[in-house]
C-alpha positions in Angstrom: -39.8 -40.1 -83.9 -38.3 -37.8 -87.2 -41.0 -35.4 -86.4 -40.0 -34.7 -82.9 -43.4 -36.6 -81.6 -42.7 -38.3 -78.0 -44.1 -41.5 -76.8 -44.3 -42.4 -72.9 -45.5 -46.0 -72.3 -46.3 -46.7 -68.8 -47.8 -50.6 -68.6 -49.3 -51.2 -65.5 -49.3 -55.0 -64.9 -52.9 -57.2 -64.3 -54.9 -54.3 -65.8 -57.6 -54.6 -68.5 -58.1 -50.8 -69.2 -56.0 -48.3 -70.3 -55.6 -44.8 -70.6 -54.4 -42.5 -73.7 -53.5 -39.1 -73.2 -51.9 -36.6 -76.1 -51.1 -33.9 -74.8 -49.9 -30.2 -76.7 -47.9 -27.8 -75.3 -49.9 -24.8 -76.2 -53.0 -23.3 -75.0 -54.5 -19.7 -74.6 -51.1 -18.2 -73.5 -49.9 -18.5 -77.6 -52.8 -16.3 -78.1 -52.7 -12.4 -79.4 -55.8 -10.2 -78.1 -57.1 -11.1 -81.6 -56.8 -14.6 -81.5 -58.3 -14.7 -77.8 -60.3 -17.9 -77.6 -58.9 -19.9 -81.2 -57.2 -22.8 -79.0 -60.4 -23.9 -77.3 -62.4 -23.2 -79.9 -59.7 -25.3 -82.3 -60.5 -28.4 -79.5 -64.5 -28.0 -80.0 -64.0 -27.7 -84.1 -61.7 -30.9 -84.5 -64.9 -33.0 -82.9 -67.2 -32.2 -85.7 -65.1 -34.4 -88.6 -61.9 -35.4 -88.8 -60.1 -37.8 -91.7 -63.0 -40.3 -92.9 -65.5 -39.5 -89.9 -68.2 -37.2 -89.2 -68.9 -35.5 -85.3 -71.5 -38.8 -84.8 -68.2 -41.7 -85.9 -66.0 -40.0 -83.6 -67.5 -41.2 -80.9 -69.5 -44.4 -82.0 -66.0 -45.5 -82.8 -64.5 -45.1 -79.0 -67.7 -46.2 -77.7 -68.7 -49.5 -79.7 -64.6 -50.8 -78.4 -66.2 -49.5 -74.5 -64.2 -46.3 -74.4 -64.9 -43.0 -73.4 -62.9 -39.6 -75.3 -62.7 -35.7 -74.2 -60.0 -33.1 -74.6 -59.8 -30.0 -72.4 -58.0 -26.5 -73.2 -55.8 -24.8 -70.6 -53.6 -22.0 -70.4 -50.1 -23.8 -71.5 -51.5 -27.2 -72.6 -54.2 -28.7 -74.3 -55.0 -32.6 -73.6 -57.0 -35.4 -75.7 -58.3 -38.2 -73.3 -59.2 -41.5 -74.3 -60.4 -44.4 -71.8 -60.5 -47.6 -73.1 -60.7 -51.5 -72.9 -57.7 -53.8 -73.3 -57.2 -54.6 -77.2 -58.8 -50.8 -78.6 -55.9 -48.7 -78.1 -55.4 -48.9 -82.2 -58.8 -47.4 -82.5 -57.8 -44.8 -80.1 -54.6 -44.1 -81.4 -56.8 -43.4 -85.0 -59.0 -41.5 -83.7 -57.0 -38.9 -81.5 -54.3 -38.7 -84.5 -57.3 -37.8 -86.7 -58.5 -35.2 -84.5 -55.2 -33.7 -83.9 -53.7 -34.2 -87.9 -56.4 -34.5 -89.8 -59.9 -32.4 -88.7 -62.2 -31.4 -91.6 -62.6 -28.0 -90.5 -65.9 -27.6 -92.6 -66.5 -24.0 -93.1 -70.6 -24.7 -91.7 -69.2 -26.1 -88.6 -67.0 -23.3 -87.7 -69.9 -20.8 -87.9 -72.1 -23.1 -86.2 -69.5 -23.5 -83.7 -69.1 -19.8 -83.2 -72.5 -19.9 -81.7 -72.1 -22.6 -79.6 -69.1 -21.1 -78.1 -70.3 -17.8 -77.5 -73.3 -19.7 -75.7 -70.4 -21.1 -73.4 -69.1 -17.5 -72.9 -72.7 -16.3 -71.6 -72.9 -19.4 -69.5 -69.9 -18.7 -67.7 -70.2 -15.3 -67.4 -73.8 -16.2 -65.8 -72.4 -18.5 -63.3 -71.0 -16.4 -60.2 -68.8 -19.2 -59.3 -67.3 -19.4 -62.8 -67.0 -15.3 -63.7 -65.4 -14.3 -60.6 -62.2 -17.0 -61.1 -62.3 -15.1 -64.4 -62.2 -11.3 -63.3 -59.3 -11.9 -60.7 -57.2 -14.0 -63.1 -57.4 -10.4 -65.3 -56.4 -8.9 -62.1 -53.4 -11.1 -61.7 -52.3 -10.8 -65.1 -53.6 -7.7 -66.9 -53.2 -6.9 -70.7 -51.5 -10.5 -70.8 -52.8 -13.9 -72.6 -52.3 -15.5 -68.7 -55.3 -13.0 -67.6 -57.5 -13.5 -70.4 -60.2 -16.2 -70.0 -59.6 -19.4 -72.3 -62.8 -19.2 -74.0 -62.0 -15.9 -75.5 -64.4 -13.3 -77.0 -66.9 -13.5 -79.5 -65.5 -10.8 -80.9 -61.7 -12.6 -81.6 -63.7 -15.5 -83.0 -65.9 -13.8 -85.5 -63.1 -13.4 -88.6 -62.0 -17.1 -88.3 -62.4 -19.2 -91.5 -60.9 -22.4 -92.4 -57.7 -21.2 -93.6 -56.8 -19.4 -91.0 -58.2 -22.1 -88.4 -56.2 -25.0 -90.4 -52.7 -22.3 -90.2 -53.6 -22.2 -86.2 -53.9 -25.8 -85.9 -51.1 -26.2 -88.2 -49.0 -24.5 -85.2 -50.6 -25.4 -82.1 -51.0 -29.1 -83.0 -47.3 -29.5 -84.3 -45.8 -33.0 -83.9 -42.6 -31.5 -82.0 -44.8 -29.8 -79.6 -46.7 -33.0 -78.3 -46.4 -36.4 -76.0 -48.8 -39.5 -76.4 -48.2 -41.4 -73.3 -50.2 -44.5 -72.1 -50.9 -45.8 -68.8 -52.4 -49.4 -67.8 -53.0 -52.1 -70.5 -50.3 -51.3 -72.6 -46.8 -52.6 -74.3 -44.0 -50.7 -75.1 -42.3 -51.8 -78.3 -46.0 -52.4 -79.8 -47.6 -48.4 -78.4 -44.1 -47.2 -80.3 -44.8 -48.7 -83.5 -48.6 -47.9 -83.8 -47.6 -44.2 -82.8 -45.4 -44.1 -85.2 -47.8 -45.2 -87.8 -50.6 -42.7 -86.9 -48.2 -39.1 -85.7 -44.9 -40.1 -87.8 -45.7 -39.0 -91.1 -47.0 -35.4 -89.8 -44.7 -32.5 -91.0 -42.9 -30.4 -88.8 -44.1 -26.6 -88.4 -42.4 -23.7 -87.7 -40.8 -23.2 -84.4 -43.8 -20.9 -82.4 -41.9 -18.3 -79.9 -42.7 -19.0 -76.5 -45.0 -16.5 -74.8 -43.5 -14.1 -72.9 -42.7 -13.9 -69.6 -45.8 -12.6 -66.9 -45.8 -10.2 -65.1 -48.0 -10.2 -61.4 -50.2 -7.3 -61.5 -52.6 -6.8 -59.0 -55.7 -5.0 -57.8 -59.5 -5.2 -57.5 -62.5 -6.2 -59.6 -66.1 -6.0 -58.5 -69.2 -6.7 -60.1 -72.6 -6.0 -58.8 -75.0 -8.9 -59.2 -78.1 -9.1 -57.6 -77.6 -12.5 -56.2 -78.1 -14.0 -52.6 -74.6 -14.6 -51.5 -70.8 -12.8 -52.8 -68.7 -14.5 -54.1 -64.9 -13.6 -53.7 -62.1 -14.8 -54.6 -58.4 -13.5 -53.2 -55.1 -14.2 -55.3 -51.2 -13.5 -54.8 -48.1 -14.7 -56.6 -46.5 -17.9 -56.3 -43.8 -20.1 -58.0 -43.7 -21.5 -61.9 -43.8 -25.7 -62.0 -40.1 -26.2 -62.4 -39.4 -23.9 -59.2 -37.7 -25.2 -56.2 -40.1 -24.0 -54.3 -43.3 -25.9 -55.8 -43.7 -29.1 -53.2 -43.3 -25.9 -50.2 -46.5 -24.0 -51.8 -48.4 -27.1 -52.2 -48.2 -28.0 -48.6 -48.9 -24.4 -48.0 -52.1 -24.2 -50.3 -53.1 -27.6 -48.3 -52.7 -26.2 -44.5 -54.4 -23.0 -45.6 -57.5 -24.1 -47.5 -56.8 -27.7 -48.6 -59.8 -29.6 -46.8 -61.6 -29.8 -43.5 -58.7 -29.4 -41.3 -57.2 -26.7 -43.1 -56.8 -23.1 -40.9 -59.6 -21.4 -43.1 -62.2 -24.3 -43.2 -62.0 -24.5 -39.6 -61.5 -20.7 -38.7 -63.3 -19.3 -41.0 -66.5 -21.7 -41.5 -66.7 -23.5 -38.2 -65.4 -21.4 -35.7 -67.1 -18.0 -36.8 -69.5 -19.3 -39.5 -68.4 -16.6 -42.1 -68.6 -18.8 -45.0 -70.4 -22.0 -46.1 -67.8 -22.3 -49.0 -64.0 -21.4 -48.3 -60.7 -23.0 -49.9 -57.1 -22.3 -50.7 -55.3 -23.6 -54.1 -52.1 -22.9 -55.9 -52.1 -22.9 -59.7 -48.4 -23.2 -61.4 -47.3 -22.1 -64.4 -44.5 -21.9 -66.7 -42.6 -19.1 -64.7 -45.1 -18.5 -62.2 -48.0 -19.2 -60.0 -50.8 -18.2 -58.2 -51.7 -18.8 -54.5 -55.6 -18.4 -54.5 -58.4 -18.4 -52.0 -62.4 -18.7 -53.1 -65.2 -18.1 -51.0 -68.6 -17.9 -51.3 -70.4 -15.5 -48.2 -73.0 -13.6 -46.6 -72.1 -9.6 -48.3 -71.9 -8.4 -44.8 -69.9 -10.7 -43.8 -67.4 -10.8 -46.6 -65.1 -8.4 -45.0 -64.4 -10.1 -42.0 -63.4 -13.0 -44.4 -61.2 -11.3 -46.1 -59.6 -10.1 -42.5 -59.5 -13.6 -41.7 -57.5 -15.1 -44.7 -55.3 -12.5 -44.8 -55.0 -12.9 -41.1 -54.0 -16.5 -41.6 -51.9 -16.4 -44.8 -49.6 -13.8 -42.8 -49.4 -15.4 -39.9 -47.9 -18.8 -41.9 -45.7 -16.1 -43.1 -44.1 -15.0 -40.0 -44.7 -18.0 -38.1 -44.5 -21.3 -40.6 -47.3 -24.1 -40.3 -46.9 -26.4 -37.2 -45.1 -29.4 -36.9 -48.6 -31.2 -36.7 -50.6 -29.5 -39.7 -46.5 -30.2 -42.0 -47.1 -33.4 -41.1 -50.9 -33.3 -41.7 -50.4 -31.9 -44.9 -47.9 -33.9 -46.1 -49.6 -37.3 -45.8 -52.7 -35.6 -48.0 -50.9 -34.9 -50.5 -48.8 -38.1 -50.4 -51.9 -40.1 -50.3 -53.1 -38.1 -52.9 -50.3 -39.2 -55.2 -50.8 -42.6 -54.4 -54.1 -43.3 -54.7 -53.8 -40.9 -58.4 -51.2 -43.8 -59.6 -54.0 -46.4 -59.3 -55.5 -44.3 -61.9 -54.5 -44.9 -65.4 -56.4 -41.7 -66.2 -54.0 -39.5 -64.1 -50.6 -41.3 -64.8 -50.9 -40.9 -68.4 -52.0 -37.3 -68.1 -49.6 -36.9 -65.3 -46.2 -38.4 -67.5 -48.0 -36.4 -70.5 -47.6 -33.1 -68.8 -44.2 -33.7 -66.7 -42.4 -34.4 -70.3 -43.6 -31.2 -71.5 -42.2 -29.5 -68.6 -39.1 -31.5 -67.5 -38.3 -33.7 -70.9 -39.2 -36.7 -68.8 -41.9 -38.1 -66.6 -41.2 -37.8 -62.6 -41.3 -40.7 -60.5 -43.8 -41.1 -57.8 -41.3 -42.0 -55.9 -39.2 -39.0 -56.2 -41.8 -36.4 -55.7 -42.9 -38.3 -52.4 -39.4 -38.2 -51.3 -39.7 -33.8 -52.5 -42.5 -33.0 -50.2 -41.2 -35.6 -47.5 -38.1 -32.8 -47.2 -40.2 -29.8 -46.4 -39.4 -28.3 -43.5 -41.2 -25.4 -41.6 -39.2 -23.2 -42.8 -39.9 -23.7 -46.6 -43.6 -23.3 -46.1 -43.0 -20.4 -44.2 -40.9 -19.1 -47.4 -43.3 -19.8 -49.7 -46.1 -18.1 -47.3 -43.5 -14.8 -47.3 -43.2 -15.1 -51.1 -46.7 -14.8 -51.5 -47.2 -11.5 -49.4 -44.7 -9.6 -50.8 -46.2 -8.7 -53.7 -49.5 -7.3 -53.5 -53.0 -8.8 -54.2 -55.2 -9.6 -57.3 -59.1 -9.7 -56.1 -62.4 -10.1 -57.1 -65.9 -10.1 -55.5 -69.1 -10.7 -57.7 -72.2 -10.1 -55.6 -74.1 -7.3 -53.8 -72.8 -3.8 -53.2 -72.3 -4.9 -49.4 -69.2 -7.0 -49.9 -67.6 -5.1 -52.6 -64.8 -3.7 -50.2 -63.5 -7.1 -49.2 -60.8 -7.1 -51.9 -59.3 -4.1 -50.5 -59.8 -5.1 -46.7 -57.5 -8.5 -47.6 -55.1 -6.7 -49.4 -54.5 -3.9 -46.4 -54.7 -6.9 -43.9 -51.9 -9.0 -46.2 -49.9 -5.7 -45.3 
């Protein structure tokens, strides 16, 4: 398109649904400390009205065709969802180019808003499970938009008014900066035309300079709650999304704390009992990543937890996985992929997000053949790569388990 908008048409034959997905390549990481929390709260505002319909038409209008619609705000991308029957993907197409082009932005809504939002902060910072994700990311990233949580601060939200909300939307929600792609029932030649129609005609904005670069930092948060169990959560540095190294620290977020038969469920939960809860993930970035382990424990028992996945993260360091739990780990995530491009849901958001990153969406096909070619030595790489550089931690519970952060961190060496 003239504006720079791209258009990803996936058809999957013999299917009645489909799946739109527009997706923005911006999020909380084009934030300034004063501006911490405008992207999400952009997402929530655009729902209240947008071109000729109020918050209620929004949705009536996917939902009389069938459909469902959400959007959801990330660090480096923010997504609009819609899920639909064969023969509404116009309606769709209207109503996501509305929200995204054309929100009201009523000045009552955006204080009314600011309410609800700051509700949503005091939920999460309520929820053990949800704060102490939030308190470790600071760790990993500190005095940097990556750290800061995506809902922001009341505080950063109270000067916003219309103007300055329609200049940030203006910005984040440029044409050039985003990819409708459609998955399932869906033609080509007749997707490119109504796109064209509903994001063509929206100007061009200002080139936005690309966050910079961040930077690993490190150390320990804790938070006394007076709560039953601590929760913990242990995170060190890993590769961006367009690294080499990205299919290795999959497998190795898999063998560590990927599911049942991973090293910590079974070391950790079934052969000591030291935690009901325990799992391993890797988040990637632009330029970076995080390797991350989240438990949820007895307090006097959280330090021999942290011995443990330390213990077992270093010893895939030095040692690799074995040929069993590579092969083990491979087929997961294999069949993962599969059974996600039966989804229409997750290959539209999946083709959204890879032509962001790469320009173009990555065949199934191809990234099957990536982690197919793992050996033991490039999990064992990416387990090195992920001691070297210290530890970010957080535990939010009882005084008892407030040392674990610094036991994993000593045991990581």
């Amino acid at each position: 398109m003239p504006n720079g908008v791209r258009v990803v048409a996936d058809p999957m034959p013999g299917l009645k649904t489909f799946a739109l997905t527009v997706t923005v390549d911006g999020g909380s990481r084009w934030e300034t400390p004063d501006r911490a929390g405008w992207s999400h709260f952009l997402e929530h505002l655009v729902f209240k009205g947008a071109g000729e319909m109020d918050s209620r038409e929004i949705v009536e209008r996917i939902e009389r065709d069938g459909g469902h619609i959400n959007a959801a705000t990330g660090h480096e991308r923010t997504s609009f969802e819609v899920r639909g029957l064969e023969g509404s993907l116009e309606t769709a197409l209207q109503v996501v180019s509305d929200l995204l082009l054309r929100p009201t932005l009523d000045p009552e809504e955006i204080e009314r808003e600011k309410d609800v939002v700051a509700q949503e902060i005091a939920e999460a910072f309520d929820t053990p499970d949800d704060h102490v994700f939030e308190m470790a990311q600071d760790r990993a990233y500190p005095g940097q938009a990556l750290g800061r949580p995506i809902l922001g601060t009341v505080a950063a939200l109270k000067p916003a008014r219309r103007e300055t909300v329609e200049a940030w939307r203006a910005a984040l929600y440029a044409p050039e900066r985003m990819v409708v792609a459609v998955s399932g029932a869906v033609d080509a030649h007749r997707l490119r035309d109504a796109a064209q129609g509903r994001f063509g005609d929206a100007p061009a904005a200002p080139d936005a300079a690309r966050p910079a670069s961040a930077t690993f930092g490190g150390g320990h948060a804790m938070l006394k709650r007076r709560i039953e169990q601590a929760n913990v959560v242990f995170l060190t540095p890993a590769c961006g999304t367009a690294d080499p190294a990205y299919p290795a620290t999959r497998l190795l977020a898999e063998i560590l704390g990927g599911g049942m038969a991973s090293r910590l469920f079974q070391k950790a939960r079934e052969e000591l009992g030291l935690a009901y809860a325990v799992d391993a993930w890797f988040d990637a970035y632009a330029e970076t990543g995080l390797l991350g382990i989240y438990a949820g424990c007895a307090p006097e028992r959280a330090e021999a937890l942290a011995q443990v996945c330390a213990r077992e993260l270093a010893d895939l360091a030095a040692n690799g996985p074995t040929a069993d739990e590579l092969a083990r780990a491979k087929a997961v995530l294999v069949g993962g992929l599969m059974m996600s491009d039966e989804s229409p849901a997750s290959r539209a958001g999946r083709a959204a997000a890879q032509t962001l990153i790469f320009g173009a969406p990555i065949p199934t096909e191809t990234a099957v053949a990536r982690l197919r070619a793992q050996t033991v030595d490039d999990v064992r790489a990416a387990a090195r790569r992920a001691c070297a550089a210290g530890a970010a931690t957080s535990v939010l519970g009882p005084a008892g388990a407030h040392g674990a952060g610094r036991v994993f961190a000593d045991a990581l060496g």
